[in-house]
N, C-alpha and C positions, 0 to 999 in steps of 0.2 A: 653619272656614276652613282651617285643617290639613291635615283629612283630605281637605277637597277640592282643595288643592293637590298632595296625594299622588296622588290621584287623575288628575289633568293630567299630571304627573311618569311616573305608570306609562305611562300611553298614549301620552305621546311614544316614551316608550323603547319600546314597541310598534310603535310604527310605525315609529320607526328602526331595528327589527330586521328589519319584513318590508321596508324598503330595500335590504336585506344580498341578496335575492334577488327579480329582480323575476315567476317563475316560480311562486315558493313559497307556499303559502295552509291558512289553515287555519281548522277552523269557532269560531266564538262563541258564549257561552252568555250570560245575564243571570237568575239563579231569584230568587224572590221567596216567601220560605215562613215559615205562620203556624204553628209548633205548640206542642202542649197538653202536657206531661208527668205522668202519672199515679206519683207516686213510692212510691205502695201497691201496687202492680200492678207494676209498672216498662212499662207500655203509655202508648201515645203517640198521639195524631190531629195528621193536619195536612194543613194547602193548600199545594198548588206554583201559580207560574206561572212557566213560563219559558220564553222569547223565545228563539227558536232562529234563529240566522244560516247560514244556507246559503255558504258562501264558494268551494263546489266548482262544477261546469262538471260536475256529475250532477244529476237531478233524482232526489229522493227520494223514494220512492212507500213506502216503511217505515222506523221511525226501533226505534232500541231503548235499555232504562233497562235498572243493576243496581240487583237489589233483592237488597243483599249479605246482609242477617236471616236470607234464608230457608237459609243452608245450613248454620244450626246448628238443623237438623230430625231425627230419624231416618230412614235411609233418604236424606237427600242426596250430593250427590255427594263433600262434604266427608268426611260421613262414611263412605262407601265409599274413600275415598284412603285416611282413617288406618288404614281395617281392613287395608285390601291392598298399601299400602307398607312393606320390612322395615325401616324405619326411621322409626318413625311419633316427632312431637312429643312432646316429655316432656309438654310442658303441654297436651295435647289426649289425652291417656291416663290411664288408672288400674291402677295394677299389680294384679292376682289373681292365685289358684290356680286353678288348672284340673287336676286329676287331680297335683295333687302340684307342677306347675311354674307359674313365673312367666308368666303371659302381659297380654300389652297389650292392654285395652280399652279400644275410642276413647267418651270422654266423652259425644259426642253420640248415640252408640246410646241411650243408657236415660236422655235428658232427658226430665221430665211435661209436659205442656200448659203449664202455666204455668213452666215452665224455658226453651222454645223461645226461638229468635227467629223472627218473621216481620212480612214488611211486604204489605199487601195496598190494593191500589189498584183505587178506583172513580171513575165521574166521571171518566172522561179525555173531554177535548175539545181540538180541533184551530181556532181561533180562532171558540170558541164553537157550534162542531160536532161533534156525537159518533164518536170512533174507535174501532175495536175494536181493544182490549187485553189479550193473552194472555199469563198467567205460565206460564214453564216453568220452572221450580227457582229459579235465582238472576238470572235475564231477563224482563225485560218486554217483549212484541215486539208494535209495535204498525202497522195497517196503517191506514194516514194517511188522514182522510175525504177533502184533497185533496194531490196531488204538493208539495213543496218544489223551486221550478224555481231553476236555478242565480241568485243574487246577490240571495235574496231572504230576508225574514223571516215567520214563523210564532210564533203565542203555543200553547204545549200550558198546559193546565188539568188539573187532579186534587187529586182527595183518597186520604192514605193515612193508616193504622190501620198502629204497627207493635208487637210488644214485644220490649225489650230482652234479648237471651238471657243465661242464665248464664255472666259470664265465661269466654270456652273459648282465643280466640285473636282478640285484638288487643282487637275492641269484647266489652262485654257488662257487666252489673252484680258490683256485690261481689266484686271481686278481691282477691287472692291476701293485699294488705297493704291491705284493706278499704274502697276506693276505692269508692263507690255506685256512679256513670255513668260509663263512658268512650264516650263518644259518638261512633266514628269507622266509617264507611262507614254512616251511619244511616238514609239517607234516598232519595229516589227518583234515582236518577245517571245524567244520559243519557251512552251509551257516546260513544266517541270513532269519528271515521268522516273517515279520511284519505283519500293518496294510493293507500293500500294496501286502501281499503274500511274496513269495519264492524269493531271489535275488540271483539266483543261477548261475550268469554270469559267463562263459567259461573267464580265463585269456587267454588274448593278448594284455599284457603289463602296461595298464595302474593299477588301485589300488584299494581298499578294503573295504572290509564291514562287519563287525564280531558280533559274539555276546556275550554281556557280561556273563563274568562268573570270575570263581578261574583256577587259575593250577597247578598242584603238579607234577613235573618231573624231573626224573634222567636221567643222562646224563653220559653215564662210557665211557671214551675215554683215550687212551695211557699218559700215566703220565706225561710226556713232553710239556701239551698243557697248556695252560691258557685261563679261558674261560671270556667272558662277555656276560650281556643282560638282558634279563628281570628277574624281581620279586626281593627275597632275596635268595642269600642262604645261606643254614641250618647249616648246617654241616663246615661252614669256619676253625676251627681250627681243623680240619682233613684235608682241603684240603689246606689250604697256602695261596698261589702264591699273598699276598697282601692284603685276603681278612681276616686271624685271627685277634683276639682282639689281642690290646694292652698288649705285653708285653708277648703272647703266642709263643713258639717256636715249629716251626711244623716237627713233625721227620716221616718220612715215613717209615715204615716196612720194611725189605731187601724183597730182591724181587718184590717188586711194580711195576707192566706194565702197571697198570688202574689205572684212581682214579674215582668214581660214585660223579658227583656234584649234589645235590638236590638242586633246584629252587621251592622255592613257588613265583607265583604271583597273589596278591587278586586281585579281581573284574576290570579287563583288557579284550581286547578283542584281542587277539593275544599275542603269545610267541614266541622270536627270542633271537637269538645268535650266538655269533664267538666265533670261535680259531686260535689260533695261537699260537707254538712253541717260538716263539721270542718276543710276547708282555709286554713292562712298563704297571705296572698296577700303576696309582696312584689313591691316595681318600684326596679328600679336602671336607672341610667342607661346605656346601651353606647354604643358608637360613634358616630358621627352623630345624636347624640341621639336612638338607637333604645331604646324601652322594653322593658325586658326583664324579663318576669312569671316569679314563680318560687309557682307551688300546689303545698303538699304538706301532707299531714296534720299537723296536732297533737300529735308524739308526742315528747317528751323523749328518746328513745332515738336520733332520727336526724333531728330539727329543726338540730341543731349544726351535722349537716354538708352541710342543703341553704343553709346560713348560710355557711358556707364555700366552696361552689358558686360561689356568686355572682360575686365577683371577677372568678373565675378564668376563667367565660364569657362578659365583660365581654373578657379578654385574647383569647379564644377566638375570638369573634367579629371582633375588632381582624387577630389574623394569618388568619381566612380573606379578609378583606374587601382585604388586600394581596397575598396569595396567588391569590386569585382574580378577585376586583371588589368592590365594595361592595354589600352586603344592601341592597336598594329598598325594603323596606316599614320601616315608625315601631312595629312594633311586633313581638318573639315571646317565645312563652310554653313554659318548662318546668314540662308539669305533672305531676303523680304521679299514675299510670294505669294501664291497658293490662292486659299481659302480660309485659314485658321493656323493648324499646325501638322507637318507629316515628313514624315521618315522616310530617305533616303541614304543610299550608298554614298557617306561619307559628306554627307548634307543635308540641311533641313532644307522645307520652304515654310516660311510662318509670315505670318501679318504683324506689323510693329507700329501700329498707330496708338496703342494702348499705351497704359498705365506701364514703369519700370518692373512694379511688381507680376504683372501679367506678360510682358514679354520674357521673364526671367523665369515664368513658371512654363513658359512654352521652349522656350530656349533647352530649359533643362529637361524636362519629358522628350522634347524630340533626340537631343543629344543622347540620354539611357539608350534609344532605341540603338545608338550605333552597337550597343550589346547584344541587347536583346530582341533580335531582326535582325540583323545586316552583318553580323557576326556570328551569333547563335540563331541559325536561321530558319525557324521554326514555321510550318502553315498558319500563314496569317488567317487565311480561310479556313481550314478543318478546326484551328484551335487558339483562337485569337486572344485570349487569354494567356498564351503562355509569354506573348510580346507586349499586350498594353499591361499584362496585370504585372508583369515581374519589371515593368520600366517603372509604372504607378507608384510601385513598392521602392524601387532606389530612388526617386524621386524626390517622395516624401519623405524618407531617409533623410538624402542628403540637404534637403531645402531643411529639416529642422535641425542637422548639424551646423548648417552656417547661420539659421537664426540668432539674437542675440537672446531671446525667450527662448527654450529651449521645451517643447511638449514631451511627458513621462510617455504619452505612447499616439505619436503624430502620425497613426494609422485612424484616429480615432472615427476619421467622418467617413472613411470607407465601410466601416460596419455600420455607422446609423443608415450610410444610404445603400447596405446591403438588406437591411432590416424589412426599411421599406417597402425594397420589392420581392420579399418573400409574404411579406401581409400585403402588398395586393393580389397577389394570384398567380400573376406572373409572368413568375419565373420559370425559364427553359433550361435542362441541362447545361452544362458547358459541353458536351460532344453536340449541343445542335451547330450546324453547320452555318459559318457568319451569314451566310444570305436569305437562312431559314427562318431567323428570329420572326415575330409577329410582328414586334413594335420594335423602333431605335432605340428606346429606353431603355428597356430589359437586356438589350444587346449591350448597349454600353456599359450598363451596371455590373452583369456578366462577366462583361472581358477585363472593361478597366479596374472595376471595383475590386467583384468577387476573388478573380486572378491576384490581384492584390494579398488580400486577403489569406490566398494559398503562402504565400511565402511567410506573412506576419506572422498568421498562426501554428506554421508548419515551428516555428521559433516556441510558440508554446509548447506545442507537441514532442519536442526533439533538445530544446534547449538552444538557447539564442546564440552560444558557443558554435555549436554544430550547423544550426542556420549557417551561420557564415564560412562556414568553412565546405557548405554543399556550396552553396553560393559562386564560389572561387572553384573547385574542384569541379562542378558543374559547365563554368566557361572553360577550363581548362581541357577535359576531357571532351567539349562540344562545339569548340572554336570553328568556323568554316566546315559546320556538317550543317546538320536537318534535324536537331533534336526533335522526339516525342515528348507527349505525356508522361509514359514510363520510363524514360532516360531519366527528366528530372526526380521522379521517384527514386529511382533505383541508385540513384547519386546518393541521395539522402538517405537510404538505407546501407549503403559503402558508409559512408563519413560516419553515423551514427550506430547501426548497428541493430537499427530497431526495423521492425515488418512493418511497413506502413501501404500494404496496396488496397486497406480496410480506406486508408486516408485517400487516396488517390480516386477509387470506386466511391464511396461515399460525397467527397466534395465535387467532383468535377462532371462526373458521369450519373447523377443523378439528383435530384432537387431533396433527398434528405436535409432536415434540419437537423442542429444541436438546440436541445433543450435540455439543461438538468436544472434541479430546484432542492430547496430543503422542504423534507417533509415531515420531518417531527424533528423536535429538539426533548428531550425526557432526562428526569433526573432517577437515577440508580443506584441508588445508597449514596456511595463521595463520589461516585462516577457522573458525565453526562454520556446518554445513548443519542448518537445524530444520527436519521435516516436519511438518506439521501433517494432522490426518484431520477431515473431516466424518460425523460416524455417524449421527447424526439428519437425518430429512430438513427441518426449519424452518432456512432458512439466516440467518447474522445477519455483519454486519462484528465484527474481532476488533481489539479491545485486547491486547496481550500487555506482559508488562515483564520486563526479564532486569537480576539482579542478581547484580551482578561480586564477586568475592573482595576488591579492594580498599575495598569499600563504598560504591561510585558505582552507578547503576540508570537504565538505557535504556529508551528505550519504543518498541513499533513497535505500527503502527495498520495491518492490513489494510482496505481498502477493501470493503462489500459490491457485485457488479459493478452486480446490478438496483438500486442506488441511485441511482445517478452521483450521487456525494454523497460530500464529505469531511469528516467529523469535527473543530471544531477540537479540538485541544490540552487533553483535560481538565484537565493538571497542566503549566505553563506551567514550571514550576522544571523539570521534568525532561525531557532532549531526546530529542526523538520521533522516527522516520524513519517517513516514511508509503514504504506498500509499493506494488505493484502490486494490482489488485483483484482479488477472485477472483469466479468465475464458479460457479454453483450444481452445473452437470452435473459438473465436475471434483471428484472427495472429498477428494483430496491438495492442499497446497499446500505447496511448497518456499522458502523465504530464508536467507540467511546474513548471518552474525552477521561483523562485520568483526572479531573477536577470536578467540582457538584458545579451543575447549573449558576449557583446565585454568583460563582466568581466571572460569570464570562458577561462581556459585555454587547460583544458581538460576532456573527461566523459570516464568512464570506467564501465564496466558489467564484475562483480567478479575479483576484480585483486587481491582475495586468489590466483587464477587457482583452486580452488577445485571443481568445475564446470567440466563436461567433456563437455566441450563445441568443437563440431569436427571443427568450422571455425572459428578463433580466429581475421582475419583482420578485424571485421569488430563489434567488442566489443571494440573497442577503438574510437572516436570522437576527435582529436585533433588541437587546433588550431596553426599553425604553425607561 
């Protein structure tokens, strides 16, 4: 009864999100899948059905699935990225010699037959009619026996054969700190097919895009294993391992080699899961009586401190759910996986060999994403920035809310390492496309950094007030859709009141810097005249603050002009003169200071640092 109350629960809030826009639509899934897992083999069989909602005003005459196994092949295009990007994945490389020097070779060049991953799909049919379905590398592209005409539904049928490949990057078997299964991108996944068409992107490495729906799947593997991951499951006081009610004691049948675990997950956009033979399963309580699963291996050496964990993502969960809305689903699970750290529906998989403080920092970045992704579920590949940078950003937030040190602006190293990669060279827009990047670097600074970044400074821009309160109105009104770029925008132009698509165009969609400086300081009878210079072409409104020799500090607030928008009062104690606005064509901007020169002791342009201002010598006027 729970689960189906939650259930109710989500799809109200579904449809009072597609309220929020009565133009707005987007398609639905429903899969229903039985599979086998072979844990000798690490190979897998299974049935799909899944019921496909047409909700567009197209009619669909070709639908397409990823079939993400197959690019840990030789010869994929995976592994053609790692060979020919100079900055290929530590963890999808093997260091050699080659003629005396170190070179990187990519893992999946010299995987055996039984190392691979692939998933291979027979028996497609189109509601009980046969379609022809074509694999091209990591795509299934299938030409429909009949059209999907706008506002209607369709059942696709198939059977797939997949094996799990040698842990390389994210999903695959026996990782790194000896994890059997990590079961993510596993199965047959129809692409997503918006307002913009088909996003049927070939995997080579980077992340995701799905479409919502429900999922109902068994999962019958060797009795020995213990599972986690997404949804609820059903049937717990059949299967045990930590998940029966209170006070149930679970007796398994003689003879028992399998046990079938049912998984429902409502209204998600992807379903993932591990096993593992040796995993602690525990469950604490968080927030709104949401169950919070912690699997990690058996091992004395670092048991202590997913024990310690606990707590803390109990608090974790508490200030994102204030910060941003409240988590909708009863249940997520931290489980010990993967590769490093990565976002799923209603679970993470990370590695937990490390240090407390480094699983607490992965713990908490994956858990944001249940926001931002998997809630607000934005293209991880057209705009990958809007999931790592706005997670980046609560992140750091919340880790320097529960410090007992507390940093004046715990965004700070995101701008030093924004800095960086705008004085190497570079940097790519944020509309380049996650698989476009040149280098991994630049890609990551980008999405996780820069993205960042957008929110901190968006708080400059707008007033840290209003940050939060787009923040919140932004999950509110984008819960269970596919925001844009310009959603978030336009949020923050709702809440605040100011024109900011000079901000949006400027930061994201093109590599303009901020640069401003002082360029003259002059004394004018009892007046001082301060010029100020724009050198960067991204224009932004200026904070300045001038502080006097007698130890009093004024503040003046230029206006940016494309805002029509004033700033209140960041620091209420201290009095402000708002200026006249400045205008982007003009580079100079002139005011005077109602005191002479000799009284001031120093002038400053934004000393939050919330400004990405890229030359920072020359924001400071000091009289020595």
């Amino acid at each position: 009864m729970r689960k189906l109350f939650l259930l109710s629960f989500i799809t109200l809030n579904f449809c009072a999100a597609f309220a929020q826009s009565a133009g707005y639509w987007q398609q639905h899934v429903d899969y229903k899948m039985d599979v086998t897992m072979n844990v000798k083999n690490y190979q897998y069989k299974g049935k799909q059905e899944l019921v496909y909602t047409n909700n567009s005003a197209d009619t669909l005459k070709k639908v397409f699935y990823h079939l993400y196994p197959n690019a840990f092949q030789p010869g994929s295009e995976m592994d053609a990225r790692i060979q020919t990007i100079k900055d290929p994945d530590a963890r999808m490389v093997n260091k050699i010699k080659v003629d005396g020097k170190d070179v990187k070779e990519s893992r999946i060049k010299n995987l055996k037959p039984n190392e691979i991953g692939f998933l291979t799909i027979t028996n497609f049919k189109q509601d009980g009619v046969s379609a022809v379905a074509k694999t091209v590398g990591t795509i299934l592209e299938v030409t429909l026996a009949k059209p999907i005409l706008p506002n209607s539904k369709t059942t696709f049928t198939l059977d797939f054969d997949g094996q799990v490949p040698v842990q390389i990057r994210r999903s695959g078997r026996n990782n790194i700190e000896g994890v059997e299964l990590s079961m993510s991108q596993w199965y047959p996944k129809i692409a997503e097919f918006d307002f913009e068409g088909w996003h049927a992107d070939p995997y080579i490495a980077r992340e995701f895009h799905g479409v919502w729906g429900n999922f109902d799947v068994n999962i019958t593997i060797d009795a020995a294993y213990t599972l986690g991951g997404s949804g609820y499951l059903q049937n717990q006081n059949e299967i045990g391992k930590g998940y029966q009610d209170a006070g149930v004691v679970v007796v398994y049948p003689k003879k028992t080699k399998t046990l079938t675990w049912h998984f429902v997950a409502p209204m998600v956009h992807d379903f993932t899961w591990a096993a593992d033979k040796n995993y602690i399963h525990d469950v604490v309580k968080g927030p709104n009586n949401v169950d919070l699963h912690f699997l990690y291996k058996n091992n004395p050496k670092t048991a202590e401190n997913w024990k310690k964990l606990e707590p803390l993502m109990v608090n974790v969960m508490d200030f994102y759910n204030k910060k941003i809305g409240d988590y909708p689903y009863k249940q997520y699970s931290f489980i010990q996986g993967g590769d490093g750290g990565m976002e799923y529906a209603m679970c993470t998989l990370m590695l937990g060999n490390g240090t407390l403080e480094g699983i607490l920092g992965t713990a908490t970045h994956e858990l944001g994403h249940s926001w931002f992704q998997h809630i607000l579920a934005s293209n991880e590949s057209k705009h990958p920035w809007m999931d790592e940078g706005f997670t980046t950003y609560v992140e750091d937030f919340v880790l320097n809310e529960m410090a007992v040190k507390k940093e004046e602006n715990p965004f700070k190293g995101n701008y030093a390492a924004y800095y960086k990669l705008v004085e190497s060279g570079k940097e790519q827009p944020q509309t380049t496309h996650g698989d476009r990047y040149d280098e991994n670097r630049p890609y990551s600074i980008s999405s996780y950094v820069k993205g960042s970044i957008f929110l901190s400074q968006l708080g400059y821009v707008i007033g840290q007030d209003n940050l939060a309160k787009t923040i919140k109105r932004y999950y509110h009104d984008f819960k269970f859709k596919h925001p844009t770029p310009n959603d978030i925008k336009r949020t923050a132009e709702r809440v605040s009141g100011a024109n900011l698509d000079w901000y949006l165009v400027d930061w994201a969609e093109s590599t303009n810097t901020i640069d401003y400086g002082i360029a003259a300081v002059k004394d004018n009878a009892d007046k001082t005249v301060v010029t100020l210079e724009r050198i960067g072409r991204m224009p932004m409104p200026i904070d300045l603050t001038v502080e006097y020799t007698d130890g009093t500090t004024e503040s003046f607030y230029v206006p940016l002009h494309m805002m029509s928008f004033e700033k209140e009062n960041p620091n209420p104690a201290v009095k402000r003169t708002v200026l006249k606005n400045w205008t982007w064509a003009h580079p100079t901007y002139e005011f005077a200071i109602s005191k002479p020169k000799t009284t001031i002791k120093k002038i400053s342009i934004d000393p939050s640092g919330l400004m990405a201002d890229v030359k920072q010598a020359n924001n400071v006027y000091e009289i020595k």
